[in-house]
N, C-alpha and C positions, 0 to 999 in steps of 0.2 A: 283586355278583359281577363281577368281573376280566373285561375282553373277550378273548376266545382269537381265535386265528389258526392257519390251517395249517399243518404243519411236517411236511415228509420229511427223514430223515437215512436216507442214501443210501452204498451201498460201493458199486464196482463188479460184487458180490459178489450183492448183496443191498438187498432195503429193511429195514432195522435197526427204522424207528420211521414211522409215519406215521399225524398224528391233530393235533387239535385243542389247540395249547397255549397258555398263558398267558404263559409266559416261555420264553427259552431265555438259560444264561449261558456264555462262551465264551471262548477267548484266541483272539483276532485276531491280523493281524499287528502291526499298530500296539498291542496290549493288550488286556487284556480289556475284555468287551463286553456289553452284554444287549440281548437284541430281544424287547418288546412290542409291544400289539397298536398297527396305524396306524405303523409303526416305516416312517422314511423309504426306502425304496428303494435298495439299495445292494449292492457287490458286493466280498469281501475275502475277503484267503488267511486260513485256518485255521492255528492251529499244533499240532503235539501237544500233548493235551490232558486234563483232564476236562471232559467237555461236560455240563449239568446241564441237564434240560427237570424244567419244570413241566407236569405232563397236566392237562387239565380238569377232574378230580376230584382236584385238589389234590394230588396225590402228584409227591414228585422223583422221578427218575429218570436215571440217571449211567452215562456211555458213554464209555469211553479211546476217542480217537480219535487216528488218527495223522498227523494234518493235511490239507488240503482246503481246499476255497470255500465260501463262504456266499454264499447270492444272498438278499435279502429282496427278496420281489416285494409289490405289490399287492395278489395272491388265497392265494401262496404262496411260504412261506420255504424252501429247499432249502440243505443239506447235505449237500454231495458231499467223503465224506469218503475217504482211501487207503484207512483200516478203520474199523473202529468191534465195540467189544463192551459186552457189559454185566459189570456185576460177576460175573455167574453162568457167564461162559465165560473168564474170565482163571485161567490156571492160574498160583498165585504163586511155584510154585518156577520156571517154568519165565521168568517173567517177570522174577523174581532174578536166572538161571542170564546172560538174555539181558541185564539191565543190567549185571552181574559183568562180561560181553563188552563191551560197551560201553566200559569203563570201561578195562579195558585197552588196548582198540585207542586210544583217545585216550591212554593213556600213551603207546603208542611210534607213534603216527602221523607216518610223514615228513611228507608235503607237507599245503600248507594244503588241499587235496580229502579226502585224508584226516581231516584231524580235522572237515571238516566236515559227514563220514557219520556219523562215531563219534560227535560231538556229536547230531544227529539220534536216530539209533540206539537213543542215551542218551534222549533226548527222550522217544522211545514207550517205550521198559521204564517210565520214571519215572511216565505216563499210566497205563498198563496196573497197574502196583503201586498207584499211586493212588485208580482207582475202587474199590479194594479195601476202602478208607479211606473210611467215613462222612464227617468231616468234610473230605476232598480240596476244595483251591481248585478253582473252576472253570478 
């Protein structure tokens, strides 16, 4: 059996997730990333994503999240994320409706601050439609 590790995924909102896992896979900011158990100590921004945990009873389980920090500690790995949902609370039309938005404000975005909300923006719809998705990258 696989060594597990602590893991909170965290909104400001809410604890989303907290328990004992085996893996967690992720986009960093440098790229994607997985953390196992004994995973060295480290601290890095999140980007929107689908975040994929492994539970200790072997099941995945997959969270649009809209970027954040990951701390891996010692006792505990924490996930302080902006949001975070599971597939069972992403509504798809609405998560459509808000990359459709997206999508335009980066057509007509003046300045480079602008397009680089709308890109963002873009980022979490593309997350949130994604956990929707079985096979969604991490």
């Amino acid at each position: 059996m696989a060594a597990t590790y602590a893991l909170k995924l965290v909104t400001p909102e809410r604890t989303v997730y907290a328990g004992q896992v085996t893996e967690l896979l992720l986009r960093a900011s440098e790229g994607d990333m997985g953390v196992l158990a004994h995973h060295i100590p480290l601290i890095t921004a999140v980007k929107p994503s689908v975040v994929r945990v492994l539970d200790e009873g072997g099941t995945w389980r997959r969270y649009a999240v809209g970027g954040g920090f990951l701390e891996v500690g010692r006792q505990v790995t924490v996930l302080l994320a902006d949001t975070a949902e599971g597939p069972d609370e992403v509504h798809r039309d609405r998560a459509a409706a808000a990359r459709d938005r997206a999508l335009e404000r980066l057509e007509r975005a003046g300045s480079d601050m602008d397009r680089v909300r709308a890109r963002q923006a873009l980022e979490r719809a593309e997350a949130r439609l994604a956990v929707l998705d079985d096979n969604a990258p991490a």
